[in-house]
C-alpha positions in Angstrom: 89.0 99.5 95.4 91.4 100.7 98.2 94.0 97.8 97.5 94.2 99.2 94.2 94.1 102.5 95.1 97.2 102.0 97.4 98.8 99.8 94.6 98.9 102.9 92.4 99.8 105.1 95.1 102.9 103.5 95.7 103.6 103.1 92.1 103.3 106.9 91.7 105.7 107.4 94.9 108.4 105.2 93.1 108.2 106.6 89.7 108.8 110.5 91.2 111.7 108.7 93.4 112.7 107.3 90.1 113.0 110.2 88.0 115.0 112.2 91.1 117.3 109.7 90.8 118.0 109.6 87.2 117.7 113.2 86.8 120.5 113.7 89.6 123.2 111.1 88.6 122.5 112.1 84.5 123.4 115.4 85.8 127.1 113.8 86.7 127.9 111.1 85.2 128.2 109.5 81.2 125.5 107.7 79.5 127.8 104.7 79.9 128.2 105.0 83.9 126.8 101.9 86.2 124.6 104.2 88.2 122.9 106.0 85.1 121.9 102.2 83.4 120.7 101.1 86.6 118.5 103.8 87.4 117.3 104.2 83.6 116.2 100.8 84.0 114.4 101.1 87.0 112.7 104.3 85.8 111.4 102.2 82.6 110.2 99.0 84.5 107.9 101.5 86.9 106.1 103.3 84.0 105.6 99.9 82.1 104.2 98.5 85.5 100.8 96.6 84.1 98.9 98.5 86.9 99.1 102.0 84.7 96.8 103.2 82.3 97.1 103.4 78.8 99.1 106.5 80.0 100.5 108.5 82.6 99.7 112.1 83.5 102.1 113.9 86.0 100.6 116.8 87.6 101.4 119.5 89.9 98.5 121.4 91.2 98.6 123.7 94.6 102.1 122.7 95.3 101.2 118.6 95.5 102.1 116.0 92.8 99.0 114.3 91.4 99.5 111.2 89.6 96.5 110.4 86.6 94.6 113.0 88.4 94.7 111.7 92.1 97.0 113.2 94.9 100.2 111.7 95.5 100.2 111.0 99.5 103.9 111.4 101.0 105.6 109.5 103.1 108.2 110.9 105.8 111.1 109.6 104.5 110.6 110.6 100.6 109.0 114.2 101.6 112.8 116.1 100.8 112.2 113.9 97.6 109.3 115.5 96.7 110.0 118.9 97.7 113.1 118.7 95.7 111.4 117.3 92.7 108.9 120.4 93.0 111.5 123.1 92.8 112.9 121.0 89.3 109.5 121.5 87.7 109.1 124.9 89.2 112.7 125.8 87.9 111.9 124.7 84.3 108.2 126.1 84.4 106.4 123.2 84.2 103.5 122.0 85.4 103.5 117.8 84.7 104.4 115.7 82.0 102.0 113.5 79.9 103.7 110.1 78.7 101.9 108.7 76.1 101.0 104.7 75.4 104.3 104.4 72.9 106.4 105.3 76.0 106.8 101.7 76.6 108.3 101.1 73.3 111.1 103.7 74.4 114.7 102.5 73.8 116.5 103.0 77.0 119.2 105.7 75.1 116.1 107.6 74.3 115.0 107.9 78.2 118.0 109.1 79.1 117.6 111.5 76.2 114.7 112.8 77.6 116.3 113.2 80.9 119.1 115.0 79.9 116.9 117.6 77.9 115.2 118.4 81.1 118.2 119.0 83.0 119.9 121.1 79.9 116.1 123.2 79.7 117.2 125.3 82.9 119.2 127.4 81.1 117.2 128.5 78.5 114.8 131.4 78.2 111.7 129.6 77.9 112.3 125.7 78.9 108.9 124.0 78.0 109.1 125.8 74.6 112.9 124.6 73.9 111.8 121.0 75.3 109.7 120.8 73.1 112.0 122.2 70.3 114.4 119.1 71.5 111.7 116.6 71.6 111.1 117.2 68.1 114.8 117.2 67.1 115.6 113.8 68.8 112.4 112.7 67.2 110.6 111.7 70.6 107.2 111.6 70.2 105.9 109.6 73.5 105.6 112.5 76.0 104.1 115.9 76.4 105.3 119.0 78.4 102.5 120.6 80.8 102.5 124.3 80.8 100.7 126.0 83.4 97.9 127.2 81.4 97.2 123.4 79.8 98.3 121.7 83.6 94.9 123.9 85.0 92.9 123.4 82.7 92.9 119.1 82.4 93.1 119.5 86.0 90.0 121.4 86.3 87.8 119.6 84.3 88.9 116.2 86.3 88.4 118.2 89.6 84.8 119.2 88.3 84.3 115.2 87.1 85.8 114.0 90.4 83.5 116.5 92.7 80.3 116.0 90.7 80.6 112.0 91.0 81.5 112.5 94.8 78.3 114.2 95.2 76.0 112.4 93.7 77.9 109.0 95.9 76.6 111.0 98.6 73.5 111.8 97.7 72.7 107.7 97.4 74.6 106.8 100.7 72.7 109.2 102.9 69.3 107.6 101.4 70.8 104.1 101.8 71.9 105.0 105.2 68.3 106.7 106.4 66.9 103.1 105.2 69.3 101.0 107.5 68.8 103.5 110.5 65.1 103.4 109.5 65.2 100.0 110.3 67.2 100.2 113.6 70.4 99.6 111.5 73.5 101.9 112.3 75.3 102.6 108.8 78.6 105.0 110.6 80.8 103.0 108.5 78.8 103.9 105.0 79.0 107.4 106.3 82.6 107.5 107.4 83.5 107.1 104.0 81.5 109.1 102.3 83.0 111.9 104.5 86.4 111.3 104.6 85.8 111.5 100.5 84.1 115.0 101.0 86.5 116.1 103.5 89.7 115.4 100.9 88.0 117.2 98.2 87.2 120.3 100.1 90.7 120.5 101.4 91.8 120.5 97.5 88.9 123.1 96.6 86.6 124.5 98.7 84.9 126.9 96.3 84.2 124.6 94.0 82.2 122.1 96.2 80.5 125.2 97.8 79.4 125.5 93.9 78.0 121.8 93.9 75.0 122.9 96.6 73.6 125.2 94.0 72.6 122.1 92.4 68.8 121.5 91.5 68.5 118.4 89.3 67.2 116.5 92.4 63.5 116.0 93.7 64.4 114.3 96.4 64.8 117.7 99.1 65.6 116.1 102.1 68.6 113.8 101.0 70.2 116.8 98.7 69.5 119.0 101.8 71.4 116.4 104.3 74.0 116.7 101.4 74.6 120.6 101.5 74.4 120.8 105.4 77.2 118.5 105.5 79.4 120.1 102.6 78.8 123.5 104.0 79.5 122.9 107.8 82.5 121.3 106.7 83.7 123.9 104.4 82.9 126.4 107.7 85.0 123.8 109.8 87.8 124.2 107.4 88.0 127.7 108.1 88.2 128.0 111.6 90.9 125.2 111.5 89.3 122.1 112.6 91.4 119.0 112.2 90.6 116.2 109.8 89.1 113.8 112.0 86.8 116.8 113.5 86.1 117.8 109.8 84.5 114.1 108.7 82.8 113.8 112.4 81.4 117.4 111.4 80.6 116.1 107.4 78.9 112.7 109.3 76.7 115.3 111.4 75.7 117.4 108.8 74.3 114.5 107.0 72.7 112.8 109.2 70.9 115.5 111.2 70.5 117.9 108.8 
């Protein structure tokens, strides 16, 4: 659903815009400034937008924010935002944050809380571990600090789910689209998007979709064939730095004449 899809996206972009904000005017001013209540609100009426899950998983992986386990696509004019927002995780030695379903019963003081132990976890010798220390104290049990260790492993596991359900889409839209040209029926627009999908998940991991032509549980040869051409030629694509419009023209090839 690509309505959706966008919908979330821009919910996503909001919430890390959010949190820069309150994070950088908690850093100068009193609970009880303008400023800090207005952004505090606006950071809770994001994350208790009815368009989230249950909850909301923060995640940075290769250097890009992913948002309940889907990249975060900048725009220009937030892209110092992000970059900013980057180094504060990097800073603090963090990988995401997980906020839990209770995180819309959070009291506004308790936000801010939370925001002002993030700031204060600089400092320390080992900031995830004395988060978590504060969490505890303040008695804030609606989010979770991602260390790097948890942050790749959840992030794997989704990257495995998401690659493995991307190529068996493919597998059933080649054969759907050999039927329609079988019958003199062009189906580009079927194939376009099965592309572009293989083309963004190679660009996030190559190796692991070169992994998913090993792949035997198939009888049908040609259509898992058509398949591995395509995933292959683009990963080769990649490489020798074709652009992303050449690499889903090269994926839409190696599908269809493989």
């Amino acid at each position: 659903m690509p309505e959706q899809d966008s919908y979330i996206e821009a919910l996503g972009e909001n919430l890390i815009r959010a949190l820069h904000n309150i994070m950088g005017a908690a850093r100068i001013h009193q609970d009880n400034n303008q400023l800090v209540k207005e952004y505090v609100s606006k950071f809770s009426g994001i994350i208790t937008e009815k368009a989230w899950c249950e909850d909301i998983i923060i995640e940075i992986w290769r250097g890009r924010f992913h948002l309940q386990g889907e990249k975060l696509l900048y725009q220009k004019e937030t892209f110092s935002v992000i970059n900013e927002m980057l180094e504060y995780f990097s800073k603090r030695d963090l990988m995401g944050l997980h906020l839990l379903g209770n995180f819309r019963k959070a009291a506004p003081e308790d936000l801010l809380t939370f925001i002002r132990i993030l700031n204060d976890s600089v400092s320390t010798e080992d900031p995830p571990a004395w988060i978590e220390e504060q969490l505890n104290r303040h008695d804030i049990r609606w989010v979770d600090v991602l260390r790097k260790k948890e942050e790749t492993q959840l992030f794997d596991m989704k990257m495995k789910e998401k690659a493995f359900q991307a190529y068996n889409h493919a597998l059933e839209e080649v054969k759907v689209v050999a039927e329609k040209a079988s019958q003199g029926v062009a189906g580009v627009r079927r194939a376009r998007r099965v592309a572009q999908t293989m083309v963004d998940l190679i660009q996030d991991d190559t190796s692991l979709m070169i992994g998913l032509t090993s792949i035997r549980e198939y009888d049908d040869y040609t259509y898992t064939h058509s398949v591995n051409v395509a995933l292959l030629a683009t990963c080769l694509g990649k490489r020798i730095g074709l652009s992303q419009l050449s690499l889903e023209h090269l994926t839409i090839c190696g599908c269809k004449w493989a």
